[in-house]
C-alpha positions as CSV (number, residue, x, y, z in Angstrom):
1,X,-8.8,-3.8,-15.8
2,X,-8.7,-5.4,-18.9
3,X,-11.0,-8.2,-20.7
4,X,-8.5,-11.8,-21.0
5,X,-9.8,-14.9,-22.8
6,X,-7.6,-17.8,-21.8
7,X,-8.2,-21.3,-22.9
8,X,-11.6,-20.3,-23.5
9,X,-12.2,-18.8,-20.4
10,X,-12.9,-14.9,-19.7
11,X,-11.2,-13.4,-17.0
12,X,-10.4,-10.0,-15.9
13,X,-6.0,-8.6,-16.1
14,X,-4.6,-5.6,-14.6
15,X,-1.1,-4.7,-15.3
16,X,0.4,-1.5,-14.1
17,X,4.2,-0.8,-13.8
18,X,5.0,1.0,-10.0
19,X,8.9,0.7,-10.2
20,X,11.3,-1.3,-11.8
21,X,8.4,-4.7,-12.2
22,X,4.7,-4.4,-13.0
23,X,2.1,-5.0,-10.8
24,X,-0.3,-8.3,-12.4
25,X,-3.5,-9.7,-11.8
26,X,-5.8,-12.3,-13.2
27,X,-8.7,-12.1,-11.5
28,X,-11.3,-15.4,-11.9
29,X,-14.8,-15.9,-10.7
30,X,-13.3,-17.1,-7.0
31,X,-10.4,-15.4,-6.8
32,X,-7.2,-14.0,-7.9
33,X,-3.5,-15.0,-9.7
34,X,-1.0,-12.4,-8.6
35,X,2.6,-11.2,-9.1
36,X,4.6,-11.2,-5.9
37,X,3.9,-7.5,-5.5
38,X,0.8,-8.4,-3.8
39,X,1.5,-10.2,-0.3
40,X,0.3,-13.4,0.8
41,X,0.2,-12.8,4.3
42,X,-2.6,-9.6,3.8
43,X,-4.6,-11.8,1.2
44,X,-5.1,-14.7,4.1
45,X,-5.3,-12.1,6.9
46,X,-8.6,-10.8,4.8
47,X,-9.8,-14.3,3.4
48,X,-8.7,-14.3,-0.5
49,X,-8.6,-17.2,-2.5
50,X,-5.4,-16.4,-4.2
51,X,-2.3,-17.2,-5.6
52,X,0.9,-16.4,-6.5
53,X,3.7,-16.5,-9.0
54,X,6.9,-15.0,-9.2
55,X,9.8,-13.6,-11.9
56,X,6.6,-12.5,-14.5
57,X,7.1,-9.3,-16.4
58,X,3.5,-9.2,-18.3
59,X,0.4,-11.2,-18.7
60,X,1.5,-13.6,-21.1
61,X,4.3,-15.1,-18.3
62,X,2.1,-15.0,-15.8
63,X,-0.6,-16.9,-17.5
64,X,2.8,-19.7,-18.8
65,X,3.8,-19.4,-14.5
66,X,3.3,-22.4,-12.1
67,X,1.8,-21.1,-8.8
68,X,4.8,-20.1,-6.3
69,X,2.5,-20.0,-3.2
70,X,-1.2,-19.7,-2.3
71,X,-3.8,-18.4,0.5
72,X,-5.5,-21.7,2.8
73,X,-8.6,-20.3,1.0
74,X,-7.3,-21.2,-2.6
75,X,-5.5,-24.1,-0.9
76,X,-9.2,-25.1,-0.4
77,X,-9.9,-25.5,-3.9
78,X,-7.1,-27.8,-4.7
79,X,-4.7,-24.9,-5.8
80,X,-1.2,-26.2,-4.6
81,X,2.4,-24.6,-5.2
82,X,3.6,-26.1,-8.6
83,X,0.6,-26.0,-10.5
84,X,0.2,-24.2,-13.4
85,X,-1.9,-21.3,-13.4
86,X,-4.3,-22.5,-15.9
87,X,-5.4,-25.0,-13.5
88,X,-5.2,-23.1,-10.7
89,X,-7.4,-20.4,-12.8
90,X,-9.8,-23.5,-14.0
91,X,-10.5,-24.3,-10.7
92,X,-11.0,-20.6,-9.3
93,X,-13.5,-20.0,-12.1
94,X,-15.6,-23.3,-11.5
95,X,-19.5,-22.9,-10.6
96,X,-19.9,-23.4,-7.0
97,X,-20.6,-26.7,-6.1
């Protein structure tokens, strides 16, 4: 894991390369921004607030990505496919209420 600061945010990244794509995560306060590599169906089985983007190569695309798909949990929040993950990531990282 990596330090990230993002429109003045800090979050955590992990990259890794496993085959031909890497493997990306931007972990916020509530919850997680992920490549496709990680599947949707196992993050709602366990209760993740996540989401998910597809066709990103490093950090940088995913963090320029609009959210592909998301767990009920993140859906929750207000996360909804077509957002772009800075919002998504702004609203993970919120206080709690």
């Amino acid at each position: 894991m990596q330090d990230l600061e993002f429109c003045g945010r800090k979050y955590q990244s992990f990259q890794q390369t496993l085959g031909n794509l890497p493997m990306i995560v931007v972990k916020a306060r509530k919850g997680y921004i992920a490549c496709s590599y990680v599947n949707k169906e196992t993050a709602e089985k366990v209760g993740d607030v996540a989401a998910f983007v597809s066709g990103v190569k490093n950090v940088n695309d995913l963090l320029s990505a609009k959210v592909k798909c998301a767990t009920s949990w993140a859906e929750d929040l207000g996360i909804r496919e077509g957002m772009s993950v800075r919002k998504a990531l702004e609203l993970m990282d919120r206080e709690q209420e």
